[in-house]
C-alpha positions as CSV (number, residue, x, y, z in Angstrom):
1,X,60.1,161.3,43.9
2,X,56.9,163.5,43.1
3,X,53.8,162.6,41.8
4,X,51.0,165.2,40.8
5,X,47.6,163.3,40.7
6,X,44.7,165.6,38.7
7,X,40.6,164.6,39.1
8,X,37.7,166.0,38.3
9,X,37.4,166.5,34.9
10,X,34.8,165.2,32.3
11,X,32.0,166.3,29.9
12,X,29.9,169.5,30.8
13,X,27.1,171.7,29.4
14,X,27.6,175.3,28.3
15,X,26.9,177.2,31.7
16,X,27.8,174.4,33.9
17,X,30.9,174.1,36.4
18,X,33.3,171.3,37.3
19,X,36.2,171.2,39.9
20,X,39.2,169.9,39.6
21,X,41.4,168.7,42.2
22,X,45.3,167.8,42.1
23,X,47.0,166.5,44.8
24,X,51.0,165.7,45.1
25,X,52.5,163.4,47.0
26,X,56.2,162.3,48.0
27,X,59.3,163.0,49.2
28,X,58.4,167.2,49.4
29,X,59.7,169.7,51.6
30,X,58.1,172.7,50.2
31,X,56.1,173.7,47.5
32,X,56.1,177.1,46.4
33,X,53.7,178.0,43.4
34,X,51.3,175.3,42.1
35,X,49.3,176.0,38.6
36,X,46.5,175.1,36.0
37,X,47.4,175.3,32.6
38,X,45.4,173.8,29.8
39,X,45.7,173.1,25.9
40,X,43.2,172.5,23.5
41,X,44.1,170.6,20.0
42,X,46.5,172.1,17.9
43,X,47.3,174.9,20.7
44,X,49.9,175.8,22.9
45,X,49.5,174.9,26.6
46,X,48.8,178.4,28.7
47,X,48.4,179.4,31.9
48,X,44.8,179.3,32.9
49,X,45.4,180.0,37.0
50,X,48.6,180.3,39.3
51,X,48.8,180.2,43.3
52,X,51.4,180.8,45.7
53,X,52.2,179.6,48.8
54,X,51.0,182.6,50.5
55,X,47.5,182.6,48.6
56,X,48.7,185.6,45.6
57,X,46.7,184.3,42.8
58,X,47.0,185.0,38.9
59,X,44.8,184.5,36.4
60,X,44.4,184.1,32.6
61,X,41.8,187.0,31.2
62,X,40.1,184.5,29.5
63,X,39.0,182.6,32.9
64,X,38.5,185.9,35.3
65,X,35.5,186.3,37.0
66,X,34.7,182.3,36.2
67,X,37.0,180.3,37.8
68,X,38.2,180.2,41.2
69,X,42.0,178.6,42.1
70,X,42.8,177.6,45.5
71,X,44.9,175.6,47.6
72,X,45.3,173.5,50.8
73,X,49.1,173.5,51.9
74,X,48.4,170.9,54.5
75,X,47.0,168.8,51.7
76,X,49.2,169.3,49.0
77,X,46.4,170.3,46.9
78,X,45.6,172.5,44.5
79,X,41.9,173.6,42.9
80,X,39.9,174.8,40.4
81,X,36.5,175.9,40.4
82,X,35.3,176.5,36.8
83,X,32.0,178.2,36.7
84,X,29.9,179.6,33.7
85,X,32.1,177.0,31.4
86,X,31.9,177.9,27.3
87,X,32.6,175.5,25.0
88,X,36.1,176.8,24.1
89,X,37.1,176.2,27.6
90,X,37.1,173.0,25.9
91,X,40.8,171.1,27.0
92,X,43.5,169.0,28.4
93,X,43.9,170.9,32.1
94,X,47.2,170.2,33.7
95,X,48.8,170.9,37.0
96,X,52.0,172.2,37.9
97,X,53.9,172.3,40.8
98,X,57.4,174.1,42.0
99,X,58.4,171.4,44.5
100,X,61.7,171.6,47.0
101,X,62.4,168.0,47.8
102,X,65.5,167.1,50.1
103,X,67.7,167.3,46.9
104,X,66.6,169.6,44.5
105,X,64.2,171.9,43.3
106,X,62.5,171.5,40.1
107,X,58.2,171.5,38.9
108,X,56.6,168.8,38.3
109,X,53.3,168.3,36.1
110,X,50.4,166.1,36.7
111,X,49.2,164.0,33.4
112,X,46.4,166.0,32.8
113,X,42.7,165.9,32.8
114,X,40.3,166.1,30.0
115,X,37.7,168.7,30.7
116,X,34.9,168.9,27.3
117,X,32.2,171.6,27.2
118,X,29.4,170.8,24.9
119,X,27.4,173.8,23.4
């Protein structure tokens, strides 16, 4: 099986940055697109930042121009830089990931990190 395994997270101050990190291990072949979406109480979860394999990134407008998504595919790792954080970046931040394993192809979320920007 697949296991997506999120850090990073915690309690920030307006203006300040955090990273998080989310790494998946198991039986994978390939993983194609790997993602951050987030959701805040009483939201939807959205997309907040998508990469693919080949580096085309995505963002939400809300997040442009503050955070940064990466990846290393030797790693099985996905980031997120989150710089210049408000207060209603304020959430639960999940990972995503569209994984080929020797059977199927399905994605697979990580159990999410809190992230909490004080004002």
């Amino acid at each position: 099986q697949v296991q997506l395994l999120e850090s990073g997270g915690g309690l920030v101050q307006a203006g300040g940055s955090l990273r998080l990190s989310c790494a998946a291990s198991g039986s994978i072949f390939r993983i194609n697109a790997m993602g951050w979406y987030r959701q805040a109480p009483g939201k939807q979860r959205e997309l907040v930042a998508a990469i693919t394999s080949g580096g085309n990134v995505n963002y939400a407008d809300s997040v442009k121009g503050r955070f940064t998504i990466g990846r290393d595919n030797a790693k099985n790792t996905v980031y997120l830089q989150m710089n210049s954080l408000k207060p209603e970046d304020t959430a639960v931040y999940y990972c995503n990931a569209d994984v080929e394993t020797r059977w199927a192809n399905r994605v697979y979320w990580g159990q999410g990190t809190q992230v909490t920007v004080s004002s």
